[in-house]
N, C-alpha and C positions, 0 to 999 in steps of 0.2 A: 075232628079226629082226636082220640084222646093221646095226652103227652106219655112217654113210656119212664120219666122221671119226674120228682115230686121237689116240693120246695127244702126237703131236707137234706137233697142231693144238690141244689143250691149251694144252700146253706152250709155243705159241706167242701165244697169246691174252692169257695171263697175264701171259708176258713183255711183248704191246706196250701192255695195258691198266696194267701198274707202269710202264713207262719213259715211255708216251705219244711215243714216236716209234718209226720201225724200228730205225735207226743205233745207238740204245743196246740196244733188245730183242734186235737180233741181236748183239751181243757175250755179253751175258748166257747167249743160249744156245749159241753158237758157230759161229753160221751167217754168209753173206754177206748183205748188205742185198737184194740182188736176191734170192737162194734166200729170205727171209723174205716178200718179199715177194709174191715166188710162192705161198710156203705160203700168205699171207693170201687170196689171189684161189683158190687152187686150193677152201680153206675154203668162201667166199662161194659159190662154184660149186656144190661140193658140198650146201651147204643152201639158194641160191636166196634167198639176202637178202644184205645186206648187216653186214660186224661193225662196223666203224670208219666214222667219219667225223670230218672235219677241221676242227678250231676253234684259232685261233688258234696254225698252226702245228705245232697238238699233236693227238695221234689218238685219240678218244674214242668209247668202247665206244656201240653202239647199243642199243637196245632188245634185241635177240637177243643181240649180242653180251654186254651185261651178265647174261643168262639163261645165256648158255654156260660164261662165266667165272665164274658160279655154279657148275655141276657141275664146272669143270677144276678149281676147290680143290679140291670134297669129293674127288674122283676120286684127283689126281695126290698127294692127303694120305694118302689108303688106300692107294695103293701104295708110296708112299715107308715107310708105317708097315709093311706086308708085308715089303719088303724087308729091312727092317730087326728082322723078327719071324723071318723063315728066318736072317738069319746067326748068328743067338741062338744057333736052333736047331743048327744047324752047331757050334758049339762045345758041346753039352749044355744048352740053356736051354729048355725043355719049356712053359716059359708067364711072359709078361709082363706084369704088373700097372700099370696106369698108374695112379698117384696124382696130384692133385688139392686145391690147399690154396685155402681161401678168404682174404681178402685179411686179416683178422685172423690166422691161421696163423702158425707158423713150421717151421722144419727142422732146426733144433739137434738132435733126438729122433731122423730119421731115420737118420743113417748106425747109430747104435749099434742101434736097433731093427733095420736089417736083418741085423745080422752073428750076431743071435743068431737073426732068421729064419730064416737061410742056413744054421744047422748042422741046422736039422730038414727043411729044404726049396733042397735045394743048386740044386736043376733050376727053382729059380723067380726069375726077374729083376725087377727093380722098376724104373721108370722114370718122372721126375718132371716132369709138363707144368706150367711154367710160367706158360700165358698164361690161364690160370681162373679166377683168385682173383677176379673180381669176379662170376663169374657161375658156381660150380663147378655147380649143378643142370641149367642146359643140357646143360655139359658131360660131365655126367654121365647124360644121359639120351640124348643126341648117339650118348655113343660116344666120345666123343673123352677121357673117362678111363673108371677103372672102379673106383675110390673115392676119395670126398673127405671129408676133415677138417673137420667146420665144429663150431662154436658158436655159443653161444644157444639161440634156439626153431626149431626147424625149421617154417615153417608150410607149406611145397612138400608135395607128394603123390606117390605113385608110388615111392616109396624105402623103403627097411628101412633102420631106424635103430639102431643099438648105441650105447647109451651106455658113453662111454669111463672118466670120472670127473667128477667137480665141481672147480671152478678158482673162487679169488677172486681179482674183478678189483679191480685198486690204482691208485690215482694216484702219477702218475710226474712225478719234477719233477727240476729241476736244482738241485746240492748247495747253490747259494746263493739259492734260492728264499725267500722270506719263511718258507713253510708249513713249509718243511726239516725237518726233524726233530719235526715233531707226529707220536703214535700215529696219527690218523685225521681227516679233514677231514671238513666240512661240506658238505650241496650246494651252498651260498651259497659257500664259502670255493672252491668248484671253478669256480664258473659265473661268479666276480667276476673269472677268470685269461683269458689269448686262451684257447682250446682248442684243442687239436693230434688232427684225428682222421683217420681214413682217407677218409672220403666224406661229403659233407651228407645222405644216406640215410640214417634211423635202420635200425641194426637188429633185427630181434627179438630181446627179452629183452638187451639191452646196455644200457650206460648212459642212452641217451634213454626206452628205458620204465622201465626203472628207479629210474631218479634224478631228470634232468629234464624229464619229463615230469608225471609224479605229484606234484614242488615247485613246478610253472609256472612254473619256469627258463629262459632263454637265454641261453649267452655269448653277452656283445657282442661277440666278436671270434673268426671261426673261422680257421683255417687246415687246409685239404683237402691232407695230403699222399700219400695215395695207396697207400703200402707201410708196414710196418715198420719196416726202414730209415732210411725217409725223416722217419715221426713220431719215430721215435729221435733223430735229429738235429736236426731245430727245437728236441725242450724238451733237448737236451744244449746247443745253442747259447743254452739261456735265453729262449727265445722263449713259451713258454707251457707251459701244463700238459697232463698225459691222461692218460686211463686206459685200463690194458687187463689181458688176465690175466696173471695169476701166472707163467704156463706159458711165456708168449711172450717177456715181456721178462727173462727168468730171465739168460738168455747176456750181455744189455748189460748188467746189475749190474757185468759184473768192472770197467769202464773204470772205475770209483770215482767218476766226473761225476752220478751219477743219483741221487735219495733215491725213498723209497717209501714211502707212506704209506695206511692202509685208507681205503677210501671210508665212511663213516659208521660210528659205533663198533658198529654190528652188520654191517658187512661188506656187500659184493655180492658176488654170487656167477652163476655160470652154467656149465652143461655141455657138455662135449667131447661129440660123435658121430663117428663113422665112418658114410655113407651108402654102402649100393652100392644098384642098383637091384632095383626089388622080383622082378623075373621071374629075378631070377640064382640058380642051380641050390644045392643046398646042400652041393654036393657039388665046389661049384669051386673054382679056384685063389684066385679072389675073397673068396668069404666063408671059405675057408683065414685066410688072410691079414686080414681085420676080425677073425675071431675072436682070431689071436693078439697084435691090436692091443689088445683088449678084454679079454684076460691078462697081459698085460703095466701093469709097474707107469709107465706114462708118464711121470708127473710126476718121476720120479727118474732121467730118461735128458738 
């Protein structure tokens, strides 16, 4: 059946649904405020309802409208991802992998990982989405990557899981922390500090089943900072403690601000995977590529 609206009525939706007025939508996309606004009436016409209406000034998706501006993401994200899959192609890029890191992750590993992909598989591109780390299994079952990095327990379904290696996770403090140079801290010695961690969600097989949980532990004082990064920086600025793996925080060691020390004198520990989804072919460029993440010596890149 053919559709009664085109991708520039998308295109147009989206833009007035971010901007919330015409005058900035149509700059955005390059039109006159009159032709935008035609497009908007010629839209309504077309479907027989109404997309906008007017609150306080500002133009707010309707009921339909917010249905519509539903499909012009998924729509105008798959074609901009096409587009951008032919010009690959055009230069010799035969298949594009999108990777996918959970918000524990890091990327220190990838450039060197790929340059030794790239001498066995010159015709395969790799490309690294961003906005997943909190949620890589949607992501990855969406479509919107086609494998993700995670650790811990996996307890999602519908996925093929490779384990990659074991990683012990350390507490990370700053050089003039009290603990500073102890071999290995206590759960009490951890849980007495603020805590600097990525989200108030435990996750599976991390630190909160592991350690505080099973001790009946809670810092009194957390701090959610969201990335990498970001917990890098609070306990480099002395603000508290964390822990995380071996793998991750390897790269900030060099600044010399950081101490490290085991989480209990027998270690924590938890495993790297690579997830693609279970239906993907064994013969694709996908699980190509987990496997030779799953030969590859990780921890030394």
């Amino acid at each position: 059946m053919a559709t009664k609206i085109s991708t520039r009525h998308l295109q147009m939706i989206m833009a007035v649904a971010k901007a919330g007025n015409v005058s900035e939508a149509a700059s955005q996309i390059g039109l006159t405020q009159s032709a935008l606004s035609h497009r908007i009436r010629e839209a309504e016409r077309l479907l027989n309802t109404e997309l906008f209406y007017r609150q306080h000034k500002k133009l707010i998706p309707t009921s339909a409208g917010k249905r519509l501006l539903l499909s012009a993401t998924v729509v105008l994200s798959e074609l901009e991802r096409a587009e951008n899959d032919i010009d690959k192609l055009s230069v010799g890029i035969e298949h594009v992998i999108r990777v996918g890191n959970e918000a524990y992750g890091g990327y220190h590993w990838l450039p060197p990982f790929i340059k030794l992909f790239n001498q066995d598989f010159p015709s395969y591109s790799v490309e690294i989405i961003p906005d997943v780390s909190l949620d890589p299994f949607t992501a990855l079952r969406n479509g919107t990557i086609d494998i993700s990095i995670v650790s811990g327990t996996v307890t999602q379904t519908g996925f093929r899981v490779l384990k990659l290696f074991r990683d012990e996770m350390i507490a990370v403090m700053h050089k003039e922390h009290p603990n500073a140079g102890k071999a290995w801290l206590t759960p009490q010695e951890i849980a007495a500090d603020t805590y600097i961690t990525y989200h108030t969600t435990p996750g599976p097989g991390r630190e909160d089943e592991q350690l505080f949980s099973p001790n009946h532990l809670l810092p009194p004082k957390v701090i959610r900072a969201g990335v990498t990064e970001a917990v890098v920086e609070f306990v480099r600025a002395g603000m508290g403690i964390t822990i995380m793996p071996s793998w991750v925080i390897k790269p900030y060691l060099k600044c010399g601000e950081l101490r490290t020390a085991r989480v209990t004198e027998q270690g924590l520990y938890l495993n790297w995977q690579a997830l693609i989804r279970k239906d993907e072919r064994s013969d694709s460029p996908i699980v190509t590529f987990a496997k030779a993440l799953k030969r590859t010596d990780l921890p030394a890149l």
